[in-house]
MIGU-465849 format. One record per atom (N, C-alpha, C): x, y negated, z. Coordinates in steps of 0.05 Angstrom, whole numbers, plus 32768, in hexadecimal, padded with zeros to 4 digits. Example, Ala and Ser with C-alpha at 12.3 -4.5 7.8 and 13.67 -1.06 7.14 Angstrom:
% residues 2
81088072809C/80F6805A809C/81088042809C/8101802D808E/81118015808F/81027FFF809D/
% end
This chain:
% residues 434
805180877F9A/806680847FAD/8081808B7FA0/809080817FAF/80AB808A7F99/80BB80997FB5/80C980B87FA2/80D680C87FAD/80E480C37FC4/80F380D47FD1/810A80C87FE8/811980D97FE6/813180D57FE1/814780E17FE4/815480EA8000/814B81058008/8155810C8021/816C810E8030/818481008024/819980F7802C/819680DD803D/818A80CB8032/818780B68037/817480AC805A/815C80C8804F/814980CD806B/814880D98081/815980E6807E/816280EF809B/816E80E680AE/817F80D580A0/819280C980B3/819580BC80CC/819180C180E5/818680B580FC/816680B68103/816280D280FA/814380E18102/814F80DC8127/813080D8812F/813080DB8156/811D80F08150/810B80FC816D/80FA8107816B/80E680FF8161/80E2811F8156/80BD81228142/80A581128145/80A18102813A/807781008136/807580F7811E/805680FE8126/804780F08105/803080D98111/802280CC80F9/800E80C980F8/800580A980F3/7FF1809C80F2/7FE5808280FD/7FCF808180DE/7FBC806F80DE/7FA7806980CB/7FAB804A80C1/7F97803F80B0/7F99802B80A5/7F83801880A6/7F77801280A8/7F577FFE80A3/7F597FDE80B7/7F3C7FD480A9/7F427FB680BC/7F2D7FBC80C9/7F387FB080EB/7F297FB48105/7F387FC38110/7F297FBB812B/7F347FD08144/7F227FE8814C/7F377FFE8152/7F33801D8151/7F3D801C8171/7F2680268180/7F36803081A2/7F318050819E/7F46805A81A9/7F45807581AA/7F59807D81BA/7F51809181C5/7F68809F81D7/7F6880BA81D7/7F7580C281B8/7F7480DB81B1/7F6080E981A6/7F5E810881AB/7F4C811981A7/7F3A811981B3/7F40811281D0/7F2A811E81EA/7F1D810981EC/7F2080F181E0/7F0F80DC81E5/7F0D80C181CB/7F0180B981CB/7EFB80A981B6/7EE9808F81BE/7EEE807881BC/7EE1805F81C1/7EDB804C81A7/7ECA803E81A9/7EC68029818C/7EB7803C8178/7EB4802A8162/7EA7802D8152/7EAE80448141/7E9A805A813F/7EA2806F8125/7E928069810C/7E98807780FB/7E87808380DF/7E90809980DE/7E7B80AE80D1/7E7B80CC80CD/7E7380DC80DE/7E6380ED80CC/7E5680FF80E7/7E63811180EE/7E7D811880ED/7E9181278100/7E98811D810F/7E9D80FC8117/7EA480EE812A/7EA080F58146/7E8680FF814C/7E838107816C/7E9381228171/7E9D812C8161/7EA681488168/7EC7813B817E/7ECB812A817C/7EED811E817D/7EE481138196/7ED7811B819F/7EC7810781C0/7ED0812481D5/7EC7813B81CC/7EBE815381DF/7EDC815F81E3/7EE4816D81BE/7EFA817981C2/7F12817381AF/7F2D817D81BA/7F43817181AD/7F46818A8199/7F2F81838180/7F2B818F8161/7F3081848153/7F38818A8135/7F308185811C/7F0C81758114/7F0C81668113/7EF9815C8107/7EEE817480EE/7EFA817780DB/7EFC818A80CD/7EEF819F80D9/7EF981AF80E8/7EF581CD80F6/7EEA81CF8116/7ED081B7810E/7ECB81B78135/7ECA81DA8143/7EC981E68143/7EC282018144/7EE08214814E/7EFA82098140/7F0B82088144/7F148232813B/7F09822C8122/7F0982498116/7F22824A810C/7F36823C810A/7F53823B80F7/7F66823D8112/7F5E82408131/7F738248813E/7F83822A8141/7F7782158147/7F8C81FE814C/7F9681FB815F/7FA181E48163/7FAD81E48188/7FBE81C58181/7FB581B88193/7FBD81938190/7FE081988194/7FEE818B8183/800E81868185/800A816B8194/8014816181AA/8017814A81B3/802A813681A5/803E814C819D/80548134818B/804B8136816D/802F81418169/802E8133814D/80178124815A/8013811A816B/7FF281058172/7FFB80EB8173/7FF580D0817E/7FF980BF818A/7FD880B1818D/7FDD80A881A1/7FBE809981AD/7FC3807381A9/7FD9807181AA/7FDE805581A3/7FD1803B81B6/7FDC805481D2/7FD7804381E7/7FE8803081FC/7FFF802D81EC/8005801681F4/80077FFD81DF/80207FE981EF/80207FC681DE/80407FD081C8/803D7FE081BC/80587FDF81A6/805B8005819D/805E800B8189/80638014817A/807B8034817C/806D804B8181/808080578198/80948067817C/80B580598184/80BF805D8174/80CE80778175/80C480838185/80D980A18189/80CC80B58174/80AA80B08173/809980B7815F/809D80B28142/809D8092813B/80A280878125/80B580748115/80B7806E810C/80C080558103/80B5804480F4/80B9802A80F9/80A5801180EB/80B4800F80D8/80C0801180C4/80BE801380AA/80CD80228099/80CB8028807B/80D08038806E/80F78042806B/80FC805E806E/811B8059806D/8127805E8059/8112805D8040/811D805A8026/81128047800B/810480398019/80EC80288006/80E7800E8015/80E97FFC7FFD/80D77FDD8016/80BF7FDB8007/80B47FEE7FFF/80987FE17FFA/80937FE07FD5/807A7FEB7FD1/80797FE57FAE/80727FC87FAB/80797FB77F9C/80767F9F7F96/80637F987F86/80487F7E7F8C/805C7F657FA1/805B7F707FBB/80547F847FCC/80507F8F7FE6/80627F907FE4/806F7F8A8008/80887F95800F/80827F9F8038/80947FB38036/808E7FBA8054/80A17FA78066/808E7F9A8077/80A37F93808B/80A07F9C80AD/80B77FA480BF/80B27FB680DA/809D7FA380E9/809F7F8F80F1/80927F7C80FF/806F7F788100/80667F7D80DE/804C7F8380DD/803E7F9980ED/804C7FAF80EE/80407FC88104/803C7FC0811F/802C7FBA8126/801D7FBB8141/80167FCC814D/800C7FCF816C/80057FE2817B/7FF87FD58194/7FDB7FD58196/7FCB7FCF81AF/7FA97FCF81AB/7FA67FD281C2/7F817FD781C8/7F7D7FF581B8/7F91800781BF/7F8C802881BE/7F93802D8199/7FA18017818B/7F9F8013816A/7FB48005815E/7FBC8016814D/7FDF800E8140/7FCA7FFC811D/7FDD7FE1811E/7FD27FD78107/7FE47FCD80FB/7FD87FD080D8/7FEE7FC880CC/7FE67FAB80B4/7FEA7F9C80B4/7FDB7F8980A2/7FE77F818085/7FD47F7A8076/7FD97F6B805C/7FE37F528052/7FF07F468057/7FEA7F28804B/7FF77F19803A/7FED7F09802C/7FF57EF8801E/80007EE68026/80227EE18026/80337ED2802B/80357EBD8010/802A7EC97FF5/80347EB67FE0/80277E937FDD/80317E827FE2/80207E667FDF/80187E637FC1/80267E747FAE/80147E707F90/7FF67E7A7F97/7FE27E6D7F85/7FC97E777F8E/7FCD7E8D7F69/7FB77E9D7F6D/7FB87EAE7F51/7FCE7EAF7F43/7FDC7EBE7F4E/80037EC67F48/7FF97ED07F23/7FDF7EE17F25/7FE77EF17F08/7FCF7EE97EFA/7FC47ECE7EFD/7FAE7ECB7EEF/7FA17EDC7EE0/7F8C7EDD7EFC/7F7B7EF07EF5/7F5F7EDA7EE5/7F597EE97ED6/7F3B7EE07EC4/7F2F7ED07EE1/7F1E7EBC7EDB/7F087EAE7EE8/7F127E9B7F06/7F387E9F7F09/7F3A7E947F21/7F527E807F18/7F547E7D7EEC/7F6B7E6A7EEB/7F667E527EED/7F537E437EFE/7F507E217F03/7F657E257F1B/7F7B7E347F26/7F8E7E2F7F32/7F9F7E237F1E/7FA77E237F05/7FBA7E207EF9/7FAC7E057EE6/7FBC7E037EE4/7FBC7DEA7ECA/7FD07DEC7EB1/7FBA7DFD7E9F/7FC67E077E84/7FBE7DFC7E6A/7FCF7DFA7E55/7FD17DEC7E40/7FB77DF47E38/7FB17DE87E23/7F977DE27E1E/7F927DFB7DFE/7FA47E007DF4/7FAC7E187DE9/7FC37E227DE6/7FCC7E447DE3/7FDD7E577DDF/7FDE7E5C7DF7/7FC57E5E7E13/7FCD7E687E21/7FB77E7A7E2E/7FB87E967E40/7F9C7E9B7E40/7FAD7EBC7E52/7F967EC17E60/7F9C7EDD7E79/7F957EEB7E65/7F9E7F067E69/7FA97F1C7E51/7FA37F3F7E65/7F947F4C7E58/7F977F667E6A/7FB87F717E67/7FC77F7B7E77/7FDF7F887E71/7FDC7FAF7E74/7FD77FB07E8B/7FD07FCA7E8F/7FEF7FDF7E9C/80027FD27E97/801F7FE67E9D/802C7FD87EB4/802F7FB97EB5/80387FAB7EC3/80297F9E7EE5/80127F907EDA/800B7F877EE5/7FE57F8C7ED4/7FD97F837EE5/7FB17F837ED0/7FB87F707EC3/7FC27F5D7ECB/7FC27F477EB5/7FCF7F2D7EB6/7FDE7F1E7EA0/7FF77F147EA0/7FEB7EF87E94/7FFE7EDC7E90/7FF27ECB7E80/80047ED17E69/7FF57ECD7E57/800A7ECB7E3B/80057EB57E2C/80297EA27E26/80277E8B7E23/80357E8E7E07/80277E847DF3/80327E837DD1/80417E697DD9/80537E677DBE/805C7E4D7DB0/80587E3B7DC4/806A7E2D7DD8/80627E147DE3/80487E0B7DF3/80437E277DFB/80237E207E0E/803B7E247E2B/80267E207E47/802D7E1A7E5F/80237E1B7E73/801D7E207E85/80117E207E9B/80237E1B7EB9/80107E067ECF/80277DF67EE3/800E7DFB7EF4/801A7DFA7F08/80077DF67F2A/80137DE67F3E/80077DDB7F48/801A7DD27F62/800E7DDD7F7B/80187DDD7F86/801A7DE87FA8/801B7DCE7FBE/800C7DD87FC3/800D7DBC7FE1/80087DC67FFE/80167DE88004/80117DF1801B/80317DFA8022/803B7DEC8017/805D7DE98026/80647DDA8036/807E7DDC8044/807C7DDE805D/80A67DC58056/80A07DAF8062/80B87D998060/80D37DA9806B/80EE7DA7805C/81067DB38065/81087DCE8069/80F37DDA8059/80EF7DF48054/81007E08803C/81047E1B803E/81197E2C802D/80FF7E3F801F/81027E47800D/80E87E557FFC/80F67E577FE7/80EE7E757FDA/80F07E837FC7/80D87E877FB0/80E27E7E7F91/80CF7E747F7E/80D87E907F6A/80C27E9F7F62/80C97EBF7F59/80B67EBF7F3E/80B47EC67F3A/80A17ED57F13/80AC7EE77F02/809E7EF87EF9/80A57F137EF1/809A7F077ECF/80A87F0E7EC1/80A67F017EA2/80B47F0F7E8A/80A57F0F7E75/80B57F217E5B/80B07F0A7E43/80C17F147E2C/80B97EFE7E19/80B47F157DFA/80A77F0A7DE6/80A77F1D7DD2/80A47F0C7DBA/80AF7F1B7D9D/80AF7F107D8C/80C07EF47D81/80D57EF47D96/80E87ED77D92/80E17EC57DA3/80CB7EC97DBB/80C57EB57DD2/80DA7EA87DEB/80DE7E977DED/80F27E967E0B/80DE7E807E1B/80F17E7B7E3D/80D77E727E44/80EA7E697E59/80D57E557E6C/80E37E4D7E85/80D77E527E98/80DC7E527EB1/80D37E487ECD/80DC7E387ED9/80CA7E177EDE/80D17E047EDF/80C97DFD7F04/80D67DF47F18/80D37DEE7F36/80D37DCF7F2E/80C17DBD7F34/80C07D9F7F3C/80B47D8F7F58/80BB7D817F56/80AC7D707F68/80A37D7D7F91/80C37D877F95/80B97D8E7FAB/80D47D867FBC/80E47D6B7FB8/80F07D657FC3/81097D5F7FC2/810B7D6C7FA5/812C7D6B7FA3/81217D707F7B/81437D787F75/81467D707F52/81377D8B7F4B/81247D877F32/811A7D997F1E/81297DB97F20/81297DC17F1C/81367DDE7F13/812B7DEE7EFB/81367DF77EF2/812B7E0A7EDB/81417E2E7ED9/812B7E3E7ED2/813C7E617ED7/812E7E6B7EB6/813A7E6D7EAC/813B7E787E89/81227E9C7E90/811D7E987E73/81047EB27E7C/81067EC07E5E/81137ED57E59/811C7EDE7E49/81177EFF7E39/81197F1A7E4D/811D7F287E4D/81037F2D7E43/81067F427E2B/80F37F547E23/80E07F6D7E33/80E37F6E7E48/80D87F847E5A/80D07F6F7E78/80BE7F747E7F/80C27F677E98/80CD7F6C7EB1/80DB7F577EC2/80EA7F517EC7/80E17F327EE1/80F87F337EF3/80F27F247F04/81017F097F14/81017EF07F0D/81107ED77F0F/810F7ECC7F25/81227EC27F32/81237EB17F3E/81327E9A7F4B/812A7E847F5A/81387E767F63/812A7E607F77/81457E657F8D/81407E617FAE/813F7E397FB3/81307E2E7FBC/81337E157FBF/81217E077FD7/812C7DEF7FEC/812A7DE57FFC/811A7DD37FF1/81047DD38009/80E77DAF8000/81047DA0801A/80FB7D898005/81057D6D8013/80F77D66802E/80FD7D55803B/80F97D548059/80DB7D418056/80D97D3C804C/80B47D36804A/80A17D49803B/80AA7D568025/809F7D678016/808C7D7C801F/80797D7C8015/80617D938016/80557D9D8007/806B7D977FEB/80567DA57FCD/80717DA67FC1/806D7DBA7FA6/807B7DBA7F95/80717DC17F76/80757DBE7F5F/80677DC87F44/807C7DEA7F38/80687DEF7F33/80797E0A7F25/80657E027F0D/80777E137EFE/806F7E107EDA/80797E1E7EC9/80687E317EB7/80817E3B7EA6/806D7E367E89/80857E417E7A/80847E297E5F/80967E467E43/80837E487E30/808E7E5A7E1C/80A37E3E7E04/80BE7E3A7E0E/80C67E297DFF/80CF7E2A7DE4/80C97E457DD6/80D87E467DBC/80BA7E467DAA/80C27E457D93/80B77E3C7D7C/80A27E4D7D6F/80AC7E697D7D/80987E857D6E/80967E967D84/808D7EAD7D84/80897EBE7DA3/80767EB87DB5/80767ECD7DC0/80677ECE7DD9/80727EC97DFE/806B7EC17E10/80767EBF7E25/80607ECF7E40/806C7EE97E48/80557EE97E5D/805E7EE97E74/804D7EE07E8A/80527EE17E9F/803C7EEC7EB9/80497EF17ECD/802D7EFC7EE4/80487F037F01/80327EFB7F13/803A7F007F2D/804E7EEC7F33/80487ECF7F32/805C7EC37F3A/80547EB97F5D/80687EB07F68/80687EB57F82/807D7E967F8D/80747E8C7FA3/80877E807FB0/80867E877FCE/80957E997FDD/809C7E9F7FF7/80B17E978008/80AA7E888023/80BB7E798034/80D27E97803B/80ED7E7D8038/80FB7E99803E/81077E998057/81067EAF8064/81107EB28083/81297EC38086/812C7ECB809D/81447EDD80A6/813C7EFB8095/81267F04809A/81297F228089/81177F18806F/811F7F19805D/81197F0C803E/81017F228033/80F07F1A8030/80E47F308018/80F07F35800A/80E97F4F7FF9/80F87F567FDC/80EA7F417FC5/81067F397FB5/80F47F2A7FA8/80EA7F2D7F92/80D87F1F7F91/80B97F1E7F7F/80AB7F257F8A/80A37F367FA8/80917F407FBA/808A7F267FC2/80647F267FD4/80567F197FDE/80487F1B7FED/80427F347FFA/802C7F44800D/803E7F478023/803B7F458033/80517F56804C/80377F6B8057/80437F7D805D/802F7F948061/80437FAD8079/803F7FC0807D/804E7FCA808B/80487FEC808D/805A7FFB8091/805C801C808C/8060802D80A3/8053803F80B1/805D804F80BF/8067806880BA/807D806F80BB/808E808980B3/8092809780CE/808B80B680C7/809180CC80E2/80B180C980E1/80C080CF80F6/80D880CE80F4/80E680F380EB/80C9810380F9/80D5811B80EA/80C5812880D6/80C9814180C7/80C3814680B4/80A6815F80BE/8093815F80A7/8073816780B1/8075818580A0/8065819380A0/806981AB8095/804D81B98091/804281D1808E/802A81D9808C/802081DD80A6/800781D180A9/7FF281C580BF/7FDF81B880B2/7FCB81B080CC/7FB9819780C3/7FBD818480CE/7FB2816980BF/7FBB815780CA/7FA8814280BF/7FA0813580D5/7F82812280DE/7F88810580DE/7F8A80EF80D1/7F8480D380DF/7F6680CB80DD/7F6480BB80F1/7F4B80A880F5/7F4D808880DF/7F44808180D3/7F4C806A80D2/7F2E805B80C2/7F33803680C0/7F29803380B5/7F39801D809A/7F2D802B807E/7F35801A8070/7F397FFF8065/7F537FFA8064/7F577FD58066/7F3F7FC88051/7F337FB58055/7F247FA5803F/7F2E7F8E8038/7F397F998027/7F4A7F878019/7F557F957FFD/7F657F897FE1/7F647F917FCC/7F837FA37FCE/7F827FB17FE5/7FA07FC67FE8/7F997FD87FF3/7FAF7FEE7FFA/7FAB800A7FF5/7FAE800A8013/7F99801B8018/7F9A802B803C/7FA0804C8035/7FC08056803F/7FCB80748034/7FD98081804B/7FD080978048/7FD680AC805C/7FDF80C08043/800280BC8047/801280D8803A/802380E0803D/803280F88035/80498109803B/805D81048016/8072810A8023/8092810F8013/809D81198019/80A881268009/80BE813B800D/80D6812F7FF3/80EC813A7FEC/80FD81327FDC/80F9813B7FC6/80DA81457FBF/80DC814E7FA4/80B9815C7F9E/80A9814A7FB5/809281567FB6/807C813B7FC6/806A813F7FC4/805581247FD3/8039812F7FCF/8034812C7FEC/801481307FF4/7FFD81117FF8/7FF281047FE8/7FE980E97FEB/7FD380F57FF3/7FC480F68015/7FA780FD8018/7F9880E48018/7F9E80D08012/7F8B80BD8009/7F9E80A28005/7F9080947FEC/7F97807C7FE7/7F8680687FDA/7F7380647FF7/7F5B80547FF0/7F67803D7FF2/7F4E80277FE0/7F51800A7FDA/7F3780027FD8/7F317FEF7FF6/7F1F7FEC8006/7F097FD67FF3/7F1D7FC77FE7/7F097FB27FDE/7F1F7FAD7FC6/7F187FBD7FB4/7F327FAD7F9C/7F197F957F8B/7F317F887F81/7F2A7F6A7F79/7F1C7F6F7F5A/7F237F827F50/7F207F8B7F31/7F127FA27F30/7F0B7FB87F3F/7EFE7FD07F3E/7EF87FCF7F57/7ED97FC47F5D/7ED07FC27F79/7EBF7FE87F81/7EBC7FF67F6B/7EB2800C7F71/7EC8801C7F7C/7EE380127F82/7EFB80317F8E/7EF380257FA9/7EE380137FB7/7EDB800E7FD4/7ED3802A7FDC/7EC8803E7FCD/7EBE80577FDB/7EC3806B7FDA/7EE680657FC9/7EEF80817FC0/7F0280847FCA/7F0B80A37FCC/7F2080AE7FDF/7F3680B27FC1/7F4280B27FBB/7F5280B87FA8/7F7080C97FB3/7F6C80EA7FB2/7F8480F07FB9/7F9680F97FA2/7FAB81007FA6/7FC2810E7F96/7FD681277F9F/7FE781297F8E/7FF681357F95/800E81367F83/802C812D7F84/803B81327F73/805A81497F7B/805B814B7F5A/807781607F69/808D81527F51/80A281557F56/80B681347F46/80CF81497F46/80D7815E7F3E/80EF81767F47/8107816A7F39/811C815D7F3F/812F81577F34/8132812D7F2D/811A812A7F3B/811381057F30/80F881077F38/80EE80E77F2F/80CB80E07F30/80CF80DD7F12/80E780E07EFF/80DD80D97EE5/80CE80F87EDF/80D681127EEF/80CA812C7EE5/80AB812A7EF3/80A481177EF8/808681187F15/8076812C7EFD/8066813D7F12/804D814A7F04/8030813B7F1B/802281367F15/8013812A7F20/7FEB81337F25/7FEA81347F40/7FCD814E7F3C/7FB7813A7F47/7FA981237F3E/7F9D81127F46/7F83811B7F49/7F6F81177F5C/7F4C811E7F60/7F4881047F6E/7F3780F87F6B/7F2180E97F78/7F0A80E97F85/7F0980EC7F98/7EE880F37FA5/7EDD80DC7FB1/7EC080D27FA4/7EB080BF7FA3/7EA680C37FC8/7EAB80BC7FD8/7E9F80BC7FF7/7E8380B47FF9/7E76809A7FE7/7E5E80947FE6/7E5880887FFD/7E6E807B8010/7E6B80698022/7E888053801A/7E7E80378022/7E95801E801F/7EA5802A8037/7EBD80388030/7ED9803D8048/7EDE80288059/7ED9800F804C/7EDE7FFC8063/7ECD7FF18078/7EB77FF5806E/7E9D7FEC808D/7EA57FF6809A/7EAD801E80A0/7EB2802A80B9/7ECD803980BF/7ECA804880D1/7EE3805A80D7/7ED9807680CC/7EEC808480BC/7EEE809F80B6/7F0680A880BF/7EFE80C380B4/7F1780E280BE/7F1F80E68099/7F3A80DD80A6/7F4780F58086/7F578111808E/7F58811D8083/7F618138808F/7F758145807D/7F7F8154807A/7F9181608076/7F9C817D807B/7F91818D8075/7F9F81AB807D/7FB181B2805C/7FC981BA8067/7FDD81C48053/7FE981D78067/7FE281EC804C/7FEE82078058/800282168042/8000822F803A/801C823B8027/800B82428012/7FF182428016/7FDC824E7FFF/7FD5823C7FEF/7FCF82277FFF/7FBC82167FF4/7FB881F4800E/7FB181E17FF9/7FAA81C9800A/7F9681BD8001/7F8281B1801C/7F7081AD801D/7F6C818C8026/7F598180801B/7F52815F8028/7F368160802E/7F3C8154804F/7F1E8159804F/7F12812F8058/7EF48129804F/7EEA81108057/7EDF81178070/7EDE810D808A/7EC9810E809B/7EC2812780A5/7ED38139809D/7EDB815380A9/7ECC8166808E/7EC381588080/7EBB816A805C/7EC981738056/7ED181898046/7EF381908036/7EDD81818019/7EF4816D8006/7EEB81627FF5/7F0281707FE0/7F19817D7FE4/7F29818A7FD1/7F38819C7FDB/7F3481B27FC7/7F4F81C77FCD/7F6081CE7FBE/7F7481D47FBA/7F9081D27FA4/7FA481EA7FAE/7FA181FC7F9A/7FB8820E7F9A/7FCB81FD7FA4/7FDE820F7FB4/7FFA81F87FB5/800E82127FA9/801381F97F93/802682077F7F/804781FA7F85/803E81E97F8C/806281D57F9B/806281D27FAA/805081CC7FBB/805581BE7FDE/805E81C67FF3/808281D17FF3/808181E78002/809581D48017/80A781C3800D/80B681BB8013/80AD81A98038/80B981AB8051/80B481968060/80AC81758059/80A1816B805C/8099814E804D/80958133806B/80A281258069/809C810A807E/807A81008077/807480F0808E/805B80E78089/805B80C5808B/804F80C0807A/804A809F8075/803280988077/802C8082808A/800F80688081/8019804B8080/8008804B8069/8014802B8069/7FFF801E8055/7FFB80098049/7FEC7FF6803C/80067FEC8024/7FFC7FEF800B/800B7FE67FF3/7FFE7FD87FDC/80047FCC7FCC/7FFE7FC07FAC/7FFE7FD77F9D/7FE77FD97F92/7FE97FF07F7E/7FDC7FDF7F61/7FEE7FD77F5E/7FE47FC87F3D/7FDA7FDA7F26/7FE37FEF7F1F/7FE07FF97F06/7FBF80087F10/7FB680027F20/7F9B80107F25/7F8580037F29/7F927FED7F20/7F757FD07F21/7F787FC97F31/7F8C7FC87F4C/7F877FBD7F5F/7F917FAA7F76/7F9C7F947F54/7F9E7F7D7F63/7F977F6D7F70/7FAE7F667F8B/7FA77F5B7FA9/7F987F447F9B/7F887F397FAD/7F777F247FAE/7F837F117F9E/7F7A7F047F88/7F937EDC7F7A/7F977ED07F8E/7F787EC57F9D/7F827EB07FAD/7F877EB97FC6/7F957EA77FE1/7FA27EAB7FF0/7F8B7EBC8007/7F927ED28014/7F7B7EE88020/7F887EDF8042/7F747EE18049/7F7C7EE1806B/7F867EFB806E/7F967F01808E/7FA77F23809C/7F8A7F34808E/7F957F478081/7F847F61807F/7F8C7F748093/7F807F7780A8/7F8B7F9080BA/7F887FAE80BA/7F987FBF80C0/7F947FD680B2/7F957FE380CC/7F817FFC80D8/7F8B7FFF80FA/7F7A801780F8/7F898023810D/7F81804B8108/7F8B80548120/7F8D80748123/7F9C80838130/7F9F80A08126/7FAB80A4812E/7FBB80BD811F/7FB580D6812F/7FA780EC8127/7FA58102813F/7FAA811D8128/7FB8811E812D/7FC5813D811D/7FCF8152812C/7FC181708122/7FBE81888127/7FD2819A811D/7FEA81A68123/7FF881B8810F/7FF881D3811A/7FF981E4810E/7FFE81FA8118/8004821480FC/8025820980F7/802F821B80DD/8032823A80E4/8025824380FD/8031825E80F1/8012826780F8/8001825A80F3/7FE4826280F4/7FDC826380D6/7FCE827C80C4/7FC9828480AC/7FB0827E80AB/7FA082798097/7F82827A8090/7F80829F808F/7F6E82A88099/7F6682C28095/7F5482C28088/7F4282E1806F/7F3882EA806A/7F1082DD8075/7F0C82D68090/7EFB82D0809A/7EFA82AD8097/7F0D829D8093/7F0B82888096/7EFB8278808F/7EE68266809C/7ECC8259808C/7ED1824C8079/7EEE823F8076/7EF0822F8068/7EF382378047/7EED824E8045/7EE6825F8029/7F048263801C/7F0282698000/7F1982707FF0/7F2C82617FE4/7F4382617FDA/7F5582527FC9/7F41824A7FB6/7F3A822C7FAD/7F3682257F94/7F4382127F8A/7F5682147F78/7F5D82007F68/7F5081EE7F5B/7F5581D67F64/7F5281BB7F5D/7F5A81B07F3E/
% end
């Protein structure tokens, strides 16, 4: 996640809440005291009887339900005095981008979905899915990258690769994007044809990658167009990945983004407590995340990836973090654990949990504590975020070809109570650093 500058985030706070989950399907719930639909985990029945911790049915830590950190998500829209539908310092890591309109609210369940807006099929040619493309017959070939993207095409000397599209839409406005570097004396093009109007071409140059574009109208019969790019110089290399064509509307994606996806942010700031969602993980090749920020600190209690396209084994892993960034994210120190759940996150609904206190913070699965961590930084107040993102550098690029709505749908039931201490007796045992 990238930092926030708390100048920026405050600015037109309403009143306090937190909360909401992520997964595909519908979640009915109405709170603590009651619970409907489908669970997973055998702490689940505890959330039927009393308004507890999943975590602490027993209720040995002294809790007591905050109403304005809960929501039951029982009405038709999105209660904004609680939250806000999207980020107030971020649109989204790319190609994901957040947009307000994706957040939903009905049948007792706030959802947030995935999708693929791009009409390119396999933007970053991936291995085994390039019979989308039609590529030279040599100097051309999918390449692991590992920093940028998993993997890029790289076009030597005069090789090429073109696609056409035939899911456009006549007198249409659309945006034609690709992220591209050149090395060794390579230059390159990106070529638009055949969708209604004159050729175009956008020069592809820059040694680092980098992101091109250019905006163009299909002719009033048109329903296709060719994209193509082409390493035109004599020596070098040309790579490319994530190219994209998106219809452009009144609120524009960022460009080179392709996913529209969407974020819920507390409007006030969270502090030491616990803190519970229900959710079930999206299945799909993006991130379902429940986390906190502060201006110089971040609690990630989970950033599962339900069904990635390239590493189908993180379907069962909880992957949390923690960073502290004091002065920038270029200073990030970064405290990563993974805990293997040994169930697919996305068949069912789980509990992620959360207790952070001044000693120490804890993550628990299904009301398990799966980690505990000195807290050596986390002192600061921190906002809370869920949302669904592209997480490329972790294998886990979105689907190539075009994926139906991935829905992401939860509820949020969080416990605080900061001036309550773990005592001496507490079951939940000792500080152990992680």
């Amino acid at each position: 996640m990238r930092p926030i500058r708390r100048r920026d985030i405050i600015k037109g706070l309403g009143v306090g809440g937190l909360g909401v989950g992520l997964g595909t399907g519908a979640l009915g719930s109405t709170g603590w005291a009651a619970t409907t639909g489908a669970s997973t985990g055998a702490a689940s029945a505890a959330r039927a009887v009393d308004p507890l911790p999943v975590s602490d049915p027993t209720n040995a830590g002294g809790w007591t339900l905050n109403p304005a950190f809960s929501d039951e998500f029982d009405g038709d829209e999105l209660d904004l005095r609680k939250w806000y539908n999207f980020h107030t310092h971020w649109e989204g890591r790319s190609p994901s981008y957040f947009e307000p309109t994706n957040v939903t609210v009905g049948d007792g369940h706030a959802v947030i979905p995935f999708r693929n807006v791009n009409e390119v099929l396999n933007p970053s040619f991936e291995e085994g899915l390039t019979s989308s493309w039609d590529i030279s017959a040599s100097g051309a070939r999918s390449v692991a990258d590992g920093n940028f993207s998993p993997r890029v095409l790289r076009l030597d000397a005069g090789a090429w690769a073109r696609q056409t599209i035939g899911t456009l839409r006549p007198g249409t406005r659309y945006r034609l994007t690709a992220y591209a570097r050149v090395a060794n004396g390579g230059t390159g093009v990106l070529r638009l044809a055949d969708y209604g109007g004159r050729a175009r071409d956008v020069a592809l140059r820059g040694q680092n990658f980098g992101v091109v574009e250019l905006t163009f109208l299909t002719g009033p019969d048109a329903t296709s167009a060719t994209v193509s790019v082409e390493n035109t110089a004599s020596t070098g290399s040309l790579d490319v990945t994530m190219v994209a064509i998106v219809e452009v509307r009144r609120e524009d994606p960022p460009v080179g983004s392709y996913f529209s996806t969407g974020v819920i942010q507390s409007r006030s700031e969270a502090h030491y407590g616990y803190y519970e969602v229900r959710v079930r993980v999206a299945d799909s090749s993006s991130t379902s995340s429940f986390w906190f920020q502060g201006s110089e600190s971040e609690i990630d209690v989970v950033e599962a990836i339900g069904a990635s396209t390239l590493d189908p084994s993180m379907g069962t892993k909880m992957p949390m973090n923690l960073h502290y960034f004091p002065g920038g994210w270029q200073n990030d120190q970064a405290f990563p654990v993974t805990y293997d759940t040994g169930v697919r996150l996305a068949d069912g609904f789980h509990v992620f949990g959360l207790d952070w206190q001044a000693d120490a913070i804890r993550f628990y699965f299904d009301g398990r504590l799966v980690r505990t961590q000195e807290n050596l930084h986390w002192h600061e107040p921190e906002y809370l975020f869920l949302d669904s993102e592209a997480f490329l550098w972790c294998l886990a690029q979105p689907a190539a070809e075009p994926v139906p709505d991935r829905l992401c749908a939860g509820v949020a039931e969080v416990v605080v109570s900061p001036a309550l201490e773990r005592g001496p007796g507490d079951p939940r045992g000792p500080v152990v650093t992680s």
